[in-house]
Backbone bond lengths (Angstrom), bond angles and torsions (degrees), N, CA, C in turn:
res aa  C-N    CA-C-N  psi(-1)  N-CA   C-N-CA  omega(-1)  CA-C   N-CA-C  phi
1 X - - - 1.440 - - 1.525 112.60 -
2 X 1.522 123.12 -19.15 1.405 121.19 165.35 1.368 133.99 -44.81
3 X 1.378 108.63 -25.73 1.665 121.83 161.30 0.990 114.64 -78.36
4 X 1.116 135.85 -13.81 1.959 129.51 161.85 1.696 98.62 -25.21
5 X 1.316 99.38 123.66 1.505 122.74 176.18 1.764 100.74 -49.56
6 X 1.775 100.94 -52.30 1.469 83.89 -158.15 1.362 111.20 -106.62
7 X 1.735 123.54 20.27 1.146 119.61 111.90 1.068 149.72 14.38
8 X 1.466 85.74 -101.51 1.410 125.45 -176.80 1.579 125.43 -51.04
9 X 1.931 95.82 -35.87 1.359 110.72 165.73 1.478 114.43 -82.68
10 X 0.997 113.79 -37.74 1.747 115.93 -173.57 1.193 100.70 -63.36
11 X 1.775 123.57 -51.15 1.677 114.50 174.55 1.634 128.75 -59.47
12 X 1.247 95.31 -18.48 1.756 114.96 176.12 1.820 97.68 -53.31
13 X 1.087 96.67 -68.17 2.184 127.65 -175.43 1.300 87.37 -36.11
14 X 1.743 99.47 -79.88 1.378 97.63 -158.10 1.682 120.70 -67.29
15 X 1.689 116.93 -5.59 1.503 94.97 171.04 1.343 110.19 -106.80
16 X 1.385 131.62 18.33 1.318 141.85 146.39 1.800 114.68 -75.13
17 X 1.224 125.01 -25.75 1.408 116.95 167.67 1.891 109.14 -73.22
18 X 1.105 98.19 -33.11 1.753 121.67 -171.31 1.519 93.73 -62.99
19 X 1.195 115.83 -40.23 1.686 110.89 -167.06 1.018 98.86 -97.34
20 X 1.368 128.10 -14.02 1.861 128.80 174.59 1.453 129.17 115.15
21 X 1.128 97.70 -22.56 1.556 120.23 156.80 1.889 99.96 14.22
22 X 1.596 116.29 -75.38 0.904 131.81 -179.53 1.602 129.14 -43.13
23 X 0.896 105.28 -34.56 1.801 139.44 -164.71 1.294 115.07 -92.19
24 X 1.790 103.92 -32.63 1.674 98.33 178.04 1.431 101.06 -129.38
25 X 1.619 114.93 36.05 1.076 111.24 148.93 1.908 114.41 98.65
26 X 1.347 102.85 -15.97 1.834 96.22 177.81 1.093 96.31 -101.79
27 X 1.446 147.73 51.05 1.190 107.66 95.21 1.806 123.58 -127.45
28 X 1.644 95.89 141.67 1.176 100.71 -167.70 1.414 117.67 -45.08
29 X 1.396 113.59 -99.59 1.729 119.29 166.27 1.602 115.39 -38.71
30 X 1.029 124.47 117.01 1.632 121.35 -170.34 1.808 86.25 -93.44
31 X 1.212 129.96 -45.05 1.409 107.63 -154.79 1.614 101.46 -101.80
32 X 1.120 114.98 -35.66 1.426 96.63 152.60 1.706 134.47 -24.07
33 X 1.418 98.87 -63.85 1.285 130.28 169.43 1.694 92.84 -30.87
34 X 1.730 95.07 -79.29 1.637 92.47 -168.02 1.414 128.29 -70.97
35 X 1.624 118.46 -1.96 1.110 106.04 172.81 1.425 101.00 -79.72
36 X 1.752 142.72 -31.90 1.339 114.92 176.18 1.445 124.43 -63.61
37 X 1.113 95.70 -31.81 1.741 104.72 -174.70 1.977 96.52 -54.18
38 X 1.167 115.00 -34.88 1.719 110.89 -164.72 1.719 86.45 -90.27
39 X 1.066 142.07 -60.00 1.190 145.75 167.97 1.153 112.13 -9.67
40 X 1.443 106.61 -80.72 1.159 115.62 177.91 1.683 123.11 -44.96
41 X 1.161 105.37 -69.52 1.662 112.62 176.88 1.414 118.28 -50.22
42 X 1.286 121.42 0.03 1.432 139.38 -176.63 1.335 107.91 -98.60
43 X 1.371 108.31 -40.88 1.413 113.39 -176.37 1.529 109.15 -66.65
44 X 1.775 109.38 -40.72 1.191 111.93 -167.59 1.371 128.26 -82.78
45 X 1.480 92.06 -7.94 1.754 120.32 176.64 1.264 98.81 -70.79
46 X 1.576 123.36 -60.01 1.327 131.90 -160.38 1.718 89.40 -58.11
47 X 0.948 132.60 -52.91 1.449 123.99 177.87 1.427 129.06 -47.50
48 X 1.464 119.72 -19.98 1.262 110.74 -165.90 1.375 111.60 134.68
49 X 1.447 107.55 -38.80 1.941 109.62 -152.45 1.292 108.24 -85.38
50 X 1.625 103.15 111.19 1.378 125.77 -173.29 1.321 117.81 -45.32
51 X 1.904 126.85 -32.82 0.836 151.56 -165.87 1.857 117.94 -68.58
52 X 1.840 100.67 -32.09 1.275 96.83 -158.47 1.443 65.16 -112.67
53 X 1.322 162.07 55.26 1.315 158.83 85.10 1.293 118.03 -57.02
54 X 1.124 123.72 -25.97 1.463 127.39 168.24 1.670 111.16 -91.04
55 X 1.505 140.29 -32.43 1.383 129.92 143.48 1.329 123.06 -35.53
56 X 1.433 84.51 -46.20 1.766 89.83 -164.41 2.067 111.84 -72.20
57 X 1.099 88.09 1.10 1.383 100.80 -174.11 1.586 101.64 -86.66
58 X 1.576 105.02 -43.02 1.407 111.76 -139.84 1.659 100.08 -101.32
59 X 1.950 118.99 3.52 1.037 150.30 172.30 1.582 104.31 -79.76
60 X 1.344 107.51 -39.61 1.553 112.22 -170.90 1.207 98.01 -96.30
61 X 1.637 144.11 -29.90 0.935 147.11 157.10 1.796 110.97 -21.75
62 X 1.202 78.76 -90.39 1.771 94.37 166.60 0.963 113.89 -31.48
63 X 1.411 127.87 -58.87 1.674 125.68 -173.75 1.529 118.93 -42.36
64 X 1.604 101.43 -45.57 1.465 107.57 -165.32 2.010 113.33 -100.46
65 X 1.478 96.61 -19.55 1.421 91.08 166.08 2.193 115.72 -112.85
66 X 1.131 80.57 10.98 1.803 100.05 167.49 1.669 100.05 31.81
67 X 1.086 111.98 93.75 2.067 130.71 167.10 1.412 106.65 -80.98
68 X 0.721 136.96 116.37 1.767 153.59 -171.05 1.715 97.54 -29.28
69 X 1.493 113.38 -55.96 1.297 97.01 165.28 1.398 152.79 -18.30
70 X 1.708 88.03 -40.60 1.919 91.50 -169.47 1.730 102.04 -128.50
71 X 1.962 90.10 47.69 1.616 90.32 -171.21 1.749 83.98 -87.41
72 X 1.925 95.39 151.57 1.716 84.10 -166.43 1.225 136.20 119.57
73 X 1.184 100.95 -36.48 2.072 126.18 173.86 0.722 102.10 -109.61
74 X 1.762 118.23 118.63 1.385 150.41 167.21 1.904 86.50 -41.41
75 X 1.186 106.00 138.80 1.794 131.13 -163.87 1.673 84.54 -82.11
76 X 1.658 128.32 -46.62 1.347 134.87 -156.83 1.331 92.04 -55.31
């Protein structure tokens, strides 16, 4: 299930916020940005893929213990 297309994209998002992406500015729309990244991994959840259950974990992670990375993104 790791090849789930939208996965694949949602993990793209989310390890571009992880590296900071957000913070120094490439990427333009930040919540745009994050609504596909959650979109996506939602979609791929609804399928089965254990994986974007484990992003999606590690998204809320962040939210509530906030890593410099994702200083900036509404926690919701």
């Amino acid at each position: 299930m790791a090849d789930d297309i939208d996965y694949l994209r949602g993990r793209e998002l989310f390890d571009n916020f992880v590296r900071g992406d957000a913070m120094i500015g490439l990427i333009a729309d930040v919540p745009a940005v994050e609504r596909e990244m959650l979109t996506a991994l939602w979609a791929a959840a609804a399928r089965g893929c254990a994986p974007a259950y484990r992003t999606l974990g590690e998204c809320y992670l962040a939210a509530l213990r906030g890593n410099g990375a994702f200083e900036g993104i509404d926690p919701a």
